[in-house]
KEFIMI-293059 format. One line per field, with one value per atom (N, C-alpha, C): residue number from 0; residue in one letter; x, y, z. Coordinates in steps of 0.02 Angstrom, whole numbers, plus 32768, in hexadecimal, padded with zeros to 4 digits. Example, Ala and Ser with C-alpha at 12.3 -4.5 7.8 and 13.67 -1.06 7.14 Angstrom:
% KEFIMI-293059
num	0,0,0,1,1,1
residu	a,a,a,s,s,s
u	8294,8267,8294,8282,82AC,8285
v	7EE4,7F1F,7F5B,7F90,7FCB,8002
w	8186,8186,8186,8162,8165,818A
//
This chain:
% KEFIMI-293059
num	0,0,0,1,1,1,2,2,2,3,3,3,4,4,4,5,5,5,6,6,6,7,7,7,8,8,8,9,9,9,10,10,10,11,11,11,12,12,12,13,13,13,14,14,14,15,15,15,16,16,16,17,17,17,18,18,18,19,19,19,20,20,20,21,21,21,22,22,22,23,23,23,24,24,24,25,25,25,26,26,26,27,27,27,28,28,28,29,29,29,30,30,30,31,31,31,32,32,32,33,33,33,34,34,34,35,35,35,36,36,36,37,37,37,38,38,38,39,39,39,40,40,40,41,41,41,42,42,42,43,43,43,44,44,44,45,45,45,46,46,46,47,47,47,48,48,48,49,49,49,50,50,50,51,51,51,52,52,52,53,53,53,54,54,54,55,55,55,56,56,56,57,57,57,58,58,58,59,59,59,60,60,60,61,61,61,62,62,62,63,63,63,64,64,64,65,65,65,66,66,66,67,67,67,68,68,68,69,69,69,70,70,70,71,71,71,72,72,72,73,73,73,74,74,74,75,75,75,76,76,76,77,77,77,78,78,78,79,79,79,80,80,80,81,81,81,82,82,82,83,83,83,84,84,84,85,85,85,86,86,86,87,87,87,88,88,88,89,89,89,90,90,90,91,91,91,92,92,92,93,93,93,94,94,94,95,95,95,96,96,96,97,97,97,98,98,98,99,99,99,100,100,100,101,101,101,102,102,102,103,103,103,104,104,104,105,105,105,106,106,106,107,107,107,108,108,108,109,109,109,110,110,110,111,111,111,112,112,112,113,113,113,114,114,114,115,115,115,116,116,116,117,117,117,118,118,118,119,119,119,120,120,120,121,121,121,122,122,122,123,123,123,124,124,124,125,125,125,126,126,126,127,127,127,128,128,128,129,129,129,130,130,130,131,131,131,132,132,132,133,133,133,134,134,134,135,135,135,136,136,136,137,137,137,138,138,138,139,139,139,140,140,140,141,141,141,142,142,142,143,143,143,144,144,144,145,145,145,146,146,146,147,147,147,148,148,148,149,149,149,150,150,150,151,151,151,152,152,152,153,153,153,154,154,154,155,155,155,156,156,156,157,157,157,158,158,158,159,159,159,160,160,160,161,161,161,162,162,162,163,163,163,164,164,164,165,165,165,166,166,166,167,167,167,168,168,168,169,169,169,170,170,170,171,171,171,172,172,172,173,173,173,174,174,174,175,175,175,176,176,176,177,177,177,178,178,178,179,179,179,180,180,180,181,181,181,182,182,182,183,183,183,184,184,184,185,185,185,186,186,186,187,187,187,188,188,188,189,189,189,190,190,190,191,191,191,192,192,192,193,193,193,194,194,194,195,195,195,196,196,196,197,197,197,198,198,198,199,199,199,200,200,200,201,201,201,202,202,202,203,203,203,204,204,204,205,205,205,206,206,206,207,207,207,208,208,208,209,209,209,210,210,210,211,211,211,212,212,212,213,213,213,214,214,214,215,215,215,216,216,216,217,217,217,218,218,218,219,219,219,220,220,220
residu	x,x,x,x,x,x,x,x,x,x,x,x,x,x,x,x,x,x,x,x,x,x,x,x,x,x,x,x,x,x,x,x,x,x,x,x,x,x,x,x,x,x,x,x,x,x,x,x,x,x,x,x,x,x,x,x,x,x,x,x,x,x,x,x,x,x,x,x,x,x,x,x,x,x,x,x,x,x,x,x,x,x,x,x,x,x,x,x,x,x,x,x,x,x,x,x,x,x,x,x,x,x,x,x,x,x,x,x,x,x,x,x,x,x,x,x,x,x,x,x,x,x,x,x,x,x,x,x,x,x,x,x,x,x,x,x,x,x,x,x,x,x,x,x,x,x,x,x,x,x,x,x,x,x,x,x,x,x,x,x,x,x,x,x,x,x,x,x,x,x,x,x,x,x,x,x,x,x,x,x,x,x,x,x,x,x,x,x,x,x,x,x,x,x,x,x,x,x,x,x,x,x,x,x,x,x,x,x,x,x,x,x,x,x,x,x,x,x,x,x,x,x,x,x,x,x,x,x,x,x,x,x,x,x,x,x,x,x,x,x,x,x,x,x,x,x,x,x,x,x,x,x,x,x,x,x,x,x,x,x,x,x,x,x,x,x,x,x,x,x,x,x,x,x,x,x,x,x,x,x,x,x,x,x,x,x,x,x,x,x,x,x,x,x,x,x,x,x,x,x,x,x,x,x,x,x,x,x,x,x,x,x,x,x,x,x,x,x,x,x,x,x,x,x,x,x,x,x,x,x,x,x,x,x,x,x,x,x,x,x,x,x,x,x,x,x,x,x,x,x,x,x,x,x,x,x,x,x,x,x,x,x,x,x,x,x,x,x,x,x,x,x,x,x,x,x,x,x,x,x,x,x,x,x,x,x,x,x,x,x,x,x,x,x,x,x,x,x,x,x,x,x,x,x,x,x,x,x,x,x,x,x,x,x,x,x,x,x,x,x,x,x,x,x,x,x,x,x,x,x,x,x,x,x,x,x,x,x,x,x,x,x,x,x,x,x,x,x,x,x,x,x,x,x,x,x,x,x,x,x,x,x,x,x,x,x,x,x,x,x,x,x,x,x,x,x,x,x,x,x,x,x,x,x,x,x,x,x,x,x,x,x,x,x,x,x,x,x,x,x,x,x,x,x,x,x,x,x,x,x,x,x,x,x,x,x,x,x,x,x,x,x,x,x,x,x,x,x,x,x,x,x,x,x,x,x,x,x,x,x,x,x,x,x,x,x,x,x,x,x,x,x,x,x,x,x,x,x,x,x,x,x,x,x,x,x,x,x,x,x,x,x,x,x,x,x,x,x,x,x,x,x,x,x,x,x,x,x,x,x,x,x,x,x,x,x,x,x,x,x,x,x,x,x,x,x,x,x,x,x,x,x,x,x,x,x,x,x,x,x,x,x,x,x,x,x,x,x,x,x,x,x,x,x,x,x,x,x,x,x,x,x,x,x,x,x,x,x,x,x,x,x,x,x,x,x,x,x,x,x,x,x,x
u	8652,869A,86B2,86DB,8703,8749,8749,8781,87AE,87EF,8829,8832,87F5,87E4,87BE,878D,877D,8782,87CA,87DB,8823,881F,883B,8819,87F0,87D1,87AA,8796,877C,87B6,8801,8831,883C,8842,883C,8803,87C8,87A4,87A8,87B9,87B8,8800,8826,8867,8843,8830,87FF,87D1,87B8,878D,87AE,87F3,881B,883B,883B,8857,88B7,88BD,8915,8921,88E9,8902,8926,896B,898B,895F,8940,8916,893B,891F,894E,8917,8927,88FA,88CD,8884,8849,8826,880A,87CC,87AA,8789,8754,8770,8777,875E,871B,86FF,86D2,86C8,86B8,86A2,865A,865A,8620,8608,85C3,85B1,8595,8595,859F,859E,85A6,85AD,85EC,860D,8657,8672,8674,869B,86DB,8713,873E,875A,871F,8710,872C,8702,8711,8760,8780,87C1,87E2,87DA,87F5,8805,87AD,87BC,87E5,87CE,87F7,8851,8873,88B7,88B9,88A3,88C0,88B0,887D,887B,88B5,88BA,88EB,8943,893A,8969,897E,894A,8947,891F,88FE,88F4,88A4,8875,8845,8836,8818,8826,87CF,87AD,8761,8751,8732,8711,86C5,86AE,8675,8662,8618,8613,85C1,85BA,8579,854C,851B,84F5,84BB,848A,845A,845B,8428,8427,8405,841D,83FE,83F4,83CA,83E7,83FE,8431,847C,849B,848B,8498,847F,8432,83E6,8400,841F,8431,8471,84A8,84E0,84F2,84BF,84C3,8495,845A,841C,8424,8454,8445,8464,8466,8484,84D5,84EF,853B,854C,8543,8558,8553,852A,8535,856E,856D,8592,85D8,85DE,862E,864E,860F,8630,8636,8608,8621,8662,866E,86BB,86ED,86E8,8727,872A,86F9,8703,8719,870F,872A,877D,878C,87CA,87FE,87D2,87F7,87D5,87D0,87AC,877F,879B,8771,871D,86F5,86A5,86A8,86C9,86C1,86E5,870D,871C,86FD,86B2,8682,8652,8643,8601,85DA,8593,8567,852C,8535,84F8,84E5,84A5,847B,8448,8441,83FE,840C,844B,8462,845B,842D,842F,8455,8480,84A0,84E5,850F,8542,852B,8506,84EE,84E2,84AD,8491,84C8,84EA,8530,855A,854A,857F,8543,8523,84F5,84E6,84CE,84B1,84F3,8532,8576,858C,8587,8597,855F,8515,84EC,84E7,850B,851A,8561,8583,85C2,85C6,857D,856A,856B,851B,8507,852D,855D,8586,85B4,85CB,85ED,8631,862F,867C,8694,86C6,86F3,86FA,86EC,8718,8740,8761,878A,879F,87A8,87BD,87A1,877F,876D,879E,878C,87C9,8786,8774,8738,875C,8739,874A,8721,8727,86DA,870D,86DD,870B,8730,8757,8789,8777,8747,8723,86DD,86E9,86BD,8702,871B,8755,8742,873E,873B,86D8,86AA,8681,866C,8693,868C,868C,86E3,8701,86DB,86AB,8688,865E,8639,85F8,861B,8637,864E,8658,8682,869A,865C,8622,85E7,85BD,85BF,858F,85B7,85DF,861B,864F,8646,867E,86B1,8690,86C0,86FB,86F6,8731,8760,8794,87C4,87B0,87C7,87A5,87DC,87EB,880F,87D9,87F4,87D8,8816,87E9,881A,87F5,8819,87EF,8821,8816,8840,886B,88BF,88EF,88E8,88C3,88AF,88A5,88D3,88CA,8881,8870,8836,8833,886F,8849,884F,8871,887C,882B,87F8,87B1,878E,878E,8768,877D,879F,87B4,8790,878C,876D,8712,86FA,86BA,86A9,86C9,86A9,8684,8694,866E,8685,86A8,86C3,8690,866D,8635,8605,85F8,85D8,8601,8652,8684,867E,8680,8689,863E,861E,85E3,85CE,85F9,85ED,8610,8655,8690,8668,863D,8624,85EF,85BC,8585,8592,85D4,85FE,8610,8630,863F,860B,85D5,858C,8584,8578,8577,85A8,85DD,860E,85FA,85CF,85D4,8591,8577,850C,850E,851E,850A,851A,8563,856C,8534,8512,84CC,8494,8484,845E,845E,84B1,84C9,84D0,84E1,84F4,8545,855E,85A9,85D7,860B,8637,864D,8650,8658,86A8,86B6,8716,8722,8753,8762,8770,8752,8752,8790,87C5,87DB,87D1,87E2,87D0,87D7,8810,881E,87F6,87EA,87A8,8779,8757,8716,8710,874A,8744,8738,8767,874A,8714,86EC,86CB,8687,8688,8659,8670,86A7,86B7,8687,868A,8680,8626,85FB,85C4,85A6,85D2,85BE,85DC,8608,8613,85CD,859A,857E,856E,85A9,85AA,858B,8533,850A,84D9,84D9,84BC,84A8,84D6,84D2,84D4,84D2,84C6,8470,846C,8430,8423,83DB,839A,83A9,83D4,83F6,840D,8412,843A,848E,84C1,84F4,851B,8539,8564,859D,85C3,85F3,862C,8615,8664,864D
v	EB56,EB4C,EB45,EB77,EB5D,EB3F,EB0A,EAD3,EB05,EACD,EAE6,EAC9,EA98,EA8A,EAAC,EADC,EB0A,EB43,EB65,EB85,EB91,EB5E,EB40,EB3A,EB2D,EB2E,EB76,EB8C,EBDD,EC0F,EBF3,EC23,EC24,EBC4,EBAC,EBE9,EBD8,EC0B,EC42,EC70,ECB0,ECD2,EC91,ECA4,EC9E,EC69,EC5D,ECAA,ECB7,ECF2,ED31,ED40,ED77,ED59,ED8E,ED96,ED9D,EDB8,EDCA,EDF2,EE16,EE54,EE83,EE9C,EEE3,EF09,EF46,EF71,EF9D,EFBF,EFEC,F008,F054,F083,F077,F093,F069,F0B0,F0A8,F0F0,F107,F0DB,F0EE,F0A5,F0BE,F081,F07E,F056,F04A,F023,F054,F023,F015,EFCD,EFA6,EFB8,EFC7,EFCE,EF97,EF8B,EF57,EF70,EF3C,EF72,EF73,EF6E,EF7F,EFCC,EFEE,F034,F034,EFF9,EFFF,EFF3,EFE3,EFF0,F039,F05D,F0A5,F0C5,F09D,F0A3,F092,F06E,F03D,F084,F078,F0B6,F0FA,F10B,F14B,F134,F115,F102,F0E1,F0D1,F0BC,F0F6,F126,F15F,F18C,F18B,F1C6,F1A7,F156,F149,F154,F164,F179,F12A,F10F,F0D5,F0EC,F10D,F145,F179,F19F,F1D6,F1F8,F1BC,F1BF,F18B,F1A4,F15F,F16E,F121,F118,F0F7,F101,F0E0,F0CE,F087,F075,F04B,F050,F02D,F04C,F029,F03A,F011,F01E,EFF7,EFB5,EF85,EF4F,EF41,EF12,EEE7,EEF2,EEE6,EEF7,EF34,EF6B,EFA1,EFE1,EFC6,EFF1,F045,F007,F032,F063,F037,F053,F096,F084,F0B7,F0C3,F0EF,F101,F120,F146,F173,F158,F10E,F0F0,F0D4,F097,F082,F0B1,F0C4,F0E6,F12F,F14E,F189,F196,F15A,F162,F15C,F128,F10E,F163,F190,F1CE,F20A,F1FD,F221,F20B,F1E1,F1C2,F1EE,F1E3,F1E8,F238,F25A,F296,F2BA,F288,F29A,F294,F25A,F243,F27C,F299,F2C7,F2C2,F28B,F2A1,F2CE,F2FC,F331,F31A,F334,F328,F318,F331,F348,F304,F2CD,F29A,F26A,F26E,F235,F234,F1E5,F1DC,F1B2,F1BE,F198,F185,F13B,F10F,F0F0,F0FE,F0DD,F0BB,F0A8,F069,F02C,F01A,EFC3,EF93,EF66,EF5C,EF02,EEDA,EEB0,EEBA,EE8E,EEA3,EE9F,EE6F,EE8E,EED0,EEEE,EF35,EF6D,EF63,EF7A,EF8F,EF5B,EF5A,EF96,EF7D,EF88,EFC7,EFD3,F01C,F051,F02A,F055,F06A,F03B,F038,F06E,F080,F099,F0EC,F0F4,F132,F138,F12C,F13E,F14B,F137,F14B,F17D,F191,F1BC,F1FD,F1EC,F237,F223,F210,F21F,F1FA,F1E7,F1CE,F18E,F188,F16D,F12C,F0FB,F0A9,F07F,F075,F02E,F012,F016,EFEB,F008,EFBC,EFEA,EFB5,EFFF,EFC9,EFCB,EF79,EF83,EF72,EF8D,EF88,EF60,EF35,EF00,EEF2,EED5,EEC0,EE79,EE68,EE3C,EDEE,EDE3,ED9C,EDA1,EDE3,EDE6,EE0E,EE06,EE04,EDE5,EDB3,ED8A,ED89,ED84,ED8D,EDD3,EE00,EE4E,EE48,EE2A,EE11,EDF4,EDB0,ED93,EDB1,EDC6,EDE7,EE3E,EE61,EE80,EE79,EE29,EE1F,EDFE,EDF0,EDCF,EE0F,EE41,EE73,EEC2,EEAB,EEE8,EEBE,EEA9,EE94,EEA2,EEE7,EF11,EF2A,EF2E,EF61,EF37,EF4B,EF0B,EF04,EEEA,EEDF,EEC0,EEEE,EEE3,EEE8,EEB6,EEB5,EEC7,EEF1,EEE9,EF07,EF0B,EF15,EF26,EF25,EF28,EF00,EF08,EED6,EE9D,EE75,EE64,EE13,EDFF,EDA9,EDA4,ED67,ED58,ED5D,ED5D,ED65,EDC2,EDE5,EE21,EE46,EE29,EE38,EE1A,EDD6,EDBB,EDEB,EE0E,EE27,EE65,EE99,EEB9,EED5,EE8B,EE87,EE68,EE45,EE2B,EDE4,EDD7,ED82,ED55,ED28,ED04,ECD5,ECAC,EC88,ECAC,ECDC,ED0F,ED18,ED2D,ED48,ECED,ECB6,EC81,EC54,EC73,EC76,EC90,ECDC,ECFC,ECDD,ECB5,ECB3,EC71,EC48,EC0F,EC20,EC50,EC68,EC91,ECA1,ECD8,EC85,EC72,EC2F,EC1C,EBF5,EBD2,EBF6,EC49,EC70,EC77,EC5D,EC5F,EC24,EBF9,EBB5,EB9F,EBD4,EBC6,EBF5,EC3C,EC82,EC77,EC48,EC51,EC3C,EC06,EBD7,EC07,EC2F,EC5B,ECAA,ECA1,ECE4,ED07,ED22,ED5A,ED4F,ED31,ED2A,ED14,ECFD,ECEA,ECA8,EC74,EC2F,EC37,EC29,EC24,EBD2,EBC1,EB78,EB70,EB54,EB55,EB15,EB26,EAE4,EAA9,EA81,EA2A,EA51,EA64,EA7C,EAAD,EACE,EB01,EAEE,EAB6,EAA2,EA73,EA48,EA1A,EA46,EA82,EAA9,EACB,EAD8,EAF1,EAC3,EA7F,EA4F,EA42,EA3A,EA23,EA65,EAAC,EAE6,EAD2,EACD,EAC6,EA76,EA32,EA20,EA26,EA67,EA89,EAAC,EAB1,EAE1,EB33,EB55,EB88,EBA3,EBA7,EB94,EBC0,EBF8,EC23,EC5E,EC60,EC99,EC60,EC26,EC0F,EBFE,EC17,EC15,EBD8,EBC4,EB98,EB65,EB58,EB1A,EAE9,EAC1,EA82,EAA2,EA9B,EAB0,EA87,EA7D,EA50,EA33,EA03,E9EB,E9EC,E9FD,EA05,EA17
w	6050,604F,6007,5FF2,5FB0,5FB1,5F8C,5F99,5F68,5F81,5F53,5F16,5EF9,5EB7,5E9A,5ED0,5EA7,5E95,5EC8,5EB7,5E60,5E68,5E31,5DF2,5E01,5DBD,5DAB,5DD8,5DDD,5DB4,5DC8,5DAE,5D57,5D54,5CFF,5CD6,5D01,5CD6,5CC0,5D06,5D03,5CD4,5CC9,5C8B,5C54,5C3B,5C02,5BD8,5C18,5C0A,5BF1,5C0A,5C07,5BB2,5B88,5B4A,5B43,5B84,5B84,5B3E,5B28,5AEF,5AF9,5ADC,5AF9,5ADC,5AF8,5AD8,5AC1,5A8B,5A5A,5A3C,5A22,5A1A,59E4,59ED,59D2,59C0,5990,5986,59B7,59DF,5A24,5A4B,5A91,5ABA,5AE5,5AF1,5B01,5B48,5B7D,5BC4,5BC2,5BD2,5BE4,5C19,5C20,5C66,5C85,5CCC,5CFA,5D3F,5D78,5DB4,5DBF,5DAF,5DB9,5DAB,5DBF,5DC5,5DA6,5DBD,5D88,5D45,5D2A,5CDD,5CCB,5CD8,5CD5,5CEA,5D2E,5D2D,5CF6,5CD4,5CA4,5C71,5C5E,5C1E,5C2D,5C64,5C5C,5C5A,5C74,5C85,5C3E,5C05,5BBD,5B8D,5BAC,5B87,5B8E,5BC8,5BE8,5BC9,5BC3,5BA5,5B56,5B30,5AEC,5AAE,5AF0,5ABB,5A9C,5A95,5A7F,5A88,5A4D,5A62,5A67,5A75,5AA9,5AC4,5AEC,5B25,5B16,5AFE,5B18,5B5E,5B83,5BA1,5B95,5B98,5BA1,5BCB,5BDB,5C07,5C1F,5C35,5C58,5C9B,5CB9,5CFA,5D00,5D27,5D3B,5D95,5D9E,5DE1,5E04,5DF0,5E0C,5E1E,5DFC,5DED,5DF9,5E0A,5E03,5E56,5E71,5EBA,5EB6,5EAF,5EA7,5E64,5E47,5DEF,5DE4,5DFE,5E03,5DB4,5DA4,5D64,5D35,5D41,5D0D,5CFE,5CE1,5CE7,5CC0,5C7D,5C53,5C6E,5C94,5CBE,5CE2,5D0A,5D43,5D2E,5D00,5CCB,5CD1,5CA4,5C92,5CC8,5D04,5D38,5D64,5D4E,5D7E,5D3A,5CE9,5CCB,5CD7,5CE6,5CE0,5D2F,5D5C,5D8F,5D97,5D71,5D68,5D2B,5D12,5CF0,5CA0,5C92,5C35,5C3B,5BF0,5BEE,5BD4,5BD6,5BCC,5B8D,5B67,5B07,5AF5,5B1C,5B15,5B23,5B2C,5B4E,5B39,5B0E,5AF6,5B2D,5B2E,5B56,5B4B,5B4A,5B24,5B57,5B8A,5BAE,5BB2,5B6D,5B7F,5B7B,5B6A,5B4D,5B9B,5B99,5BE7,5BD9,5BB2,5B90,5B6E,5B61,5B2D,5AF6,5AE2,5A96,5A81,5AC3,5ABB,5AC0,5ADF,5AF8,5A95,5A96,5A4B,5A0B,5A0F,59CB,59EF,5A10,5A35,5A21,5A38,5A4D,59E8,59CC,5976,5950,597F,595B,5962,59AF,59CA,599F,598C,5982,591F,58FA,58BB,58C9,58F4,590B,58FA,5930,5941,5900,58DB,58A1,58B6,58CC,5901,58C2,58A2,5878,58A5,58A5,58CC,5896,58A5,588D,58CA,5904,5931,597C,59A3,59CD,5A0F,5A5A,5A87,5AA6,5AD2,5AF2,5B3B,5B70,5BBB,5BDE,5C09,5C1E,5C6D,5C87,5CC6,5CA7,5CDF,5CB3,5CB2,5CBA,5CAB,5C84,5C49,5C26,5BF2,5BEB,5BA3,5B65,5B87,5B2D,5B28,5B5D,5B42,5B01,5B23,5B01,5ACB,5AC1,5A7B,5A50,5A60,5A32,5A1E,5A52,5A2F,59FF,5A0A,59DC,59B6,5993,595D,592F,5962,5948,5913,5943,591F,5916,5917,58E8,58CB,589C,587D,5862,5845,5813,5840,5884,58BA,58D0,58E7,58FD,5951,596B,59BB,59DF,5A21,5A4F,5A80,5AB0,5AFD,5B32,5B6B,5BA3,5BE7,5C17,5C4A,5C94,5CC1,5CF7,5D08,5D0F,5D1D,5D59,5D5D,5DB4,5DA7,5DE0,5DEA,5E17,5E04,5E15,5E63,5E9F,5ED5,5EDA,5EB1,5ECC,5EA4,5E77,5E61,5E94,5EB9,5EF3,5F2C,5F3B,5F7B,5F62,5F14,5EFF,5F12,5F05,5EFE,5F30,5F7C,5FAE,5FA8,5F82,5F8C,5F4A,5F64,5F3A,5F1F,5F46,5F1C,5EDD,5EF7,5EB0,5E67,5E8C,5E4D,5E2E,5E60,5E2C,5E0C,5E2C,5DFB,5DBD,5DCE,5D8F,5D5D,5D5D,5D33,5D0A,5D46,5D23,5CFD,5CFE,5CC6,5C99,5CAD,5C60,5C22,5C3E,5C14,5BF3,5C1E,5C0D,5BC6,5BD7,5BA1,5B52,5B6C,5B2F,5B02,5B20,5AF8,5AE8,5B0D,5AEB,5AB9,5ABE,5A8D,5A52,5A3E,59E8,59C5,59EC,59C0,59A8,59E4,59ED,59B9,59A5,596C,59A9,59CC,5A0E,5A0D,5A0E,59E8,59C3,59B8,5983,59B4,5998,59C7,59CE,59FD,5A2A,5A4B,5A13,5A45,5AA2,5AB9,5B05,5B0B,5B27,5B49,5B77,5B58,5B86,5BD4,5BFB,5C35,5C39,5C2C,5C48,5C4C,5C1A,5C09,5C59,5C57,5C90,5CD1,5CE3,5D1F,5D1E,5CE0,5CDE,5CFA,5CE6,5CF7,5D45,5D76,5D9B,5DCA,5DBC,5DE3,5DD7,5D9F,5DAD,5DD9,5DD0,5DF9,5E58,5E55,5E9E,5EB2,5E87,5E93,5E87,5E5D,5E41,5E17,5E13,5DE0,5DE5,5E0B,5E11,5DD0,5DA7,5D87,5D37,5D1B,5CF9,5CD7,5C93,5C6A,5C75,5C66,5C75,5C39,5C36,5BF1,5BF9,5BAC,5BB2,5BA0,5BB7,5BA6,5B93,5B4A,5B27,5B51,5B4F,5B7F,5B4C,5B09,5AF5,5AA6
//
């Protein structure tokens, strides 16, 4: 049973997580791969809007993923944009990053590679992985400017998305865990967490939402 305190506090988070960046046109954007499919909506609908003028996509498979994306997130990212209409000659594809770190550095090393000019990149993630994207980008690309963004969607219209709300608020609680262990670690750029988030954030793990949280001591403030 999830209470209406925890759905409450599930929502605090899942704002927290979202950047509220207007996206505006960037050298490359970049979709994260994940199991989410509409990542790839994402990119193509800000390409098609003129906010880059390439899409990357990256990922390899996990877990999660191994079934649904046999040939890979970053495969599959580019078999949806090209079904959707981007032309091929507009699509880079970096498939081994199986992390956002790897995601980033893999995506920055392909994009030497091909000769591709950056000063700013737009990155795409599902939308309770925004600001993780953000940090770790700004951690190990510094030199680029960094926008986040992702699919327009209130938190029950992604739970009605993905079929199980205890999971989506599991995930929202080990995306966090993550925002506030990794700066120590160097995996990102540290982001003040608010008193009100921090508090739902503690209220949702002792609900139980603890599934998808690392094997740690996690700071309380």
């Amino acid at each position: 049973m999830i209470s209406a305190q925890d759905w409450a506090d599930a929502r605090r988070v899942w704002d927290y997580h979202q950047m509220g960046q207007t996206p505006r046109p960037c050298s490359v954007a970049i979709g994260l791969g994940s199991h989410d499919l509409g990542v790839a909506d994402t990119a193509v609908n800000l390409y098609k809007r003129g906010m880059a003028p390439l899409l990357l996509f990256t990922g390899a498979t996990s877990p999660t993923t191994r079934e649904r994306m046999p040939r890979g997130e970053a495969v599959h990212y580019q078999e949806r944009a090209v079904e959707l209409g981007v032309p091929s000659t507009a699509i880079l594809v970096e498939p081994r990053a199986r992390n956002t770190g790897e995601n980033i550095r893999f995506s920055r090393e392909l994009l030497e590679k091909e000769g591709v000019e950056v000063s700013s990149v737009l990155l795409i993630s599902k939308p309770y992985e925004e600001r993780r994207a953000y940090a770790t980008a700004r951690k190990l690309w510094p030199a680029v400017e960094v926008f986040s963004a992702s699919a327009p969607m209130t938190l029950d219209e992604y739970v009605d998305s993905i079929g199980d709300a205890r999971t989506v608020i599991d995930m929202l609680v080990g995306a966090l865990q993550r925002l506030m262990i990794y700066p120590e670690q160097g995996f990102m750029i540290s982001q003040s967490v608010p008193a009100d988030v921090l508090d739902a954030y503690e209220r949702l793990c002792e609900a139980g939402f603890t599934s998808r949280l690392l094997a740690t001591d996690v700071p309380s403030s």
